[in-house]
N, C-alpha and C positions, 0 to 999 in steps of 0.2 A: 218551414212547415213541411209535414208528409203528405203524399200524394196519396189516397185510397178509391179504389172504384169498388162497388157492391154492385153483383149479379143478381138479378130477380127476374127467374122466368115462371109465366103463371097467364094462365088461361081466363083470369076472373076479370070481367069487365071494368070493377071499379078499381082495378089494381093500382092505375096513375093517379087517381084521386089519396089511396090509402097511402101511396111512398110517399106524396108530397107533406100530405098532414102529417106523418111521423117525421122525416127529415127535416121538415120546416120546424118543426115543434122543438127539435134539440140542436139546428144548425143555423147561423146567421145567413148562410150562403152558399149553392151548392149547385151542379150542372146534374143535367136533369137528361137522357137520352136514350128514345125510343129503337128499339133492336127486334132482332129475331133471333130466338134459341132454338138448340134441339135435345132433347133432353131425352133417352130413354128410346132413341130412334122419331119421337115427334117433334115436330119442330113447335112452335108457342113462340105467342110476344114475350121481348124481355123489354126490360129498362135497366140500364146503366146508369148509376149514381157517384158521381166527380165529388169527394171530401177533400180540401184543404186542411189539417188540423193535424196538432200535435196530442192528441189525446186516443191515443190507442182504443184505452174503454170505452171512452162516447161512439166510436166508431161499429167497435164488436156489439156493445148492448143495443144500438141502431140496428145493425142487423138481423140482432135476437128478436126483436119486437120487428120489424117487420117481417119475417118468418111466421110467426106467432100467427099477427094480424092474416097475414094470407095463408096460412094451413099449411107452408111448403114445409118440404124436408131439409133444407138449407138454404142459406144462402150466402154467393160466395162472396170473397172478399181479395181483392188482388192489393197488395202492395210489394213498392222495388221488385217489379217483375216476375213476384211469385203469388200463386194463388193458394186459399187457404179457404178452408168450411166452416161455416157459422151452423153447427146440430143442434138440436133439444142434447143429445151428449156430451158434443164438445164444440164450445164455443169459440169455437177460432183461436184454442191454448198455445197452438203453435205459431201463431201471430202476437199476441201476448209477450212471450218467451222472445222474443224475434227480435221485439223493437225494446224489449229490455235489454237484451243484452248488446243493442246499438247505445242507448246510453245509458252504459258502464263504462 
């Protein structure tokens, strides 16, 4: 299995409640961990989300919906060491791209 961690920083109170119901909703199992970001020179809560899975899409459309849900402007997506952006533009195509051409 791959390793995926998703960034979410957001200043909305119910944010831990909203990652959980999404995540839980499309994931058996998954690490859950409270942070601090700084985004734009202000710092804000984050939460970091641990995926296990070999499912690239399940992962990016995770992302997409909770962006959505919380109003942000992305949210990031790190796998093998490299990070990448979940937009309303571009969904994380170059992580897509990434883990296809891992298997070919």
């Amino acid at each position: 299995m791959r390793l995926f961690t998703l960034f979410i920083g957001t200043n909305r109170t119910d944010a831990k409640a909203v990652v959980i119901n999404i995540v839980g909703g499309r994931f058996e199992s998954f690490t859950l961990l409270a942070a601090e970001g700084c985004f734009r020179g202000e710092t804000e809560p984050a939460w970091l989300i641990k995926l296990a899975t070999d499912d690239v899409g399940k992962v990016i459309e995770t992302a997409a919906r909770i962006r959505e849900a919380l109003g942000q402007d992305g949210v990031g997506i790190e796998y093998s060491g490299r990070y990448y952006r979940c937009t309303a533009t571009d969904p994380a195509s170059a992580l897509s791209r990434t883990v296809k051409t891992e298997s070919t």
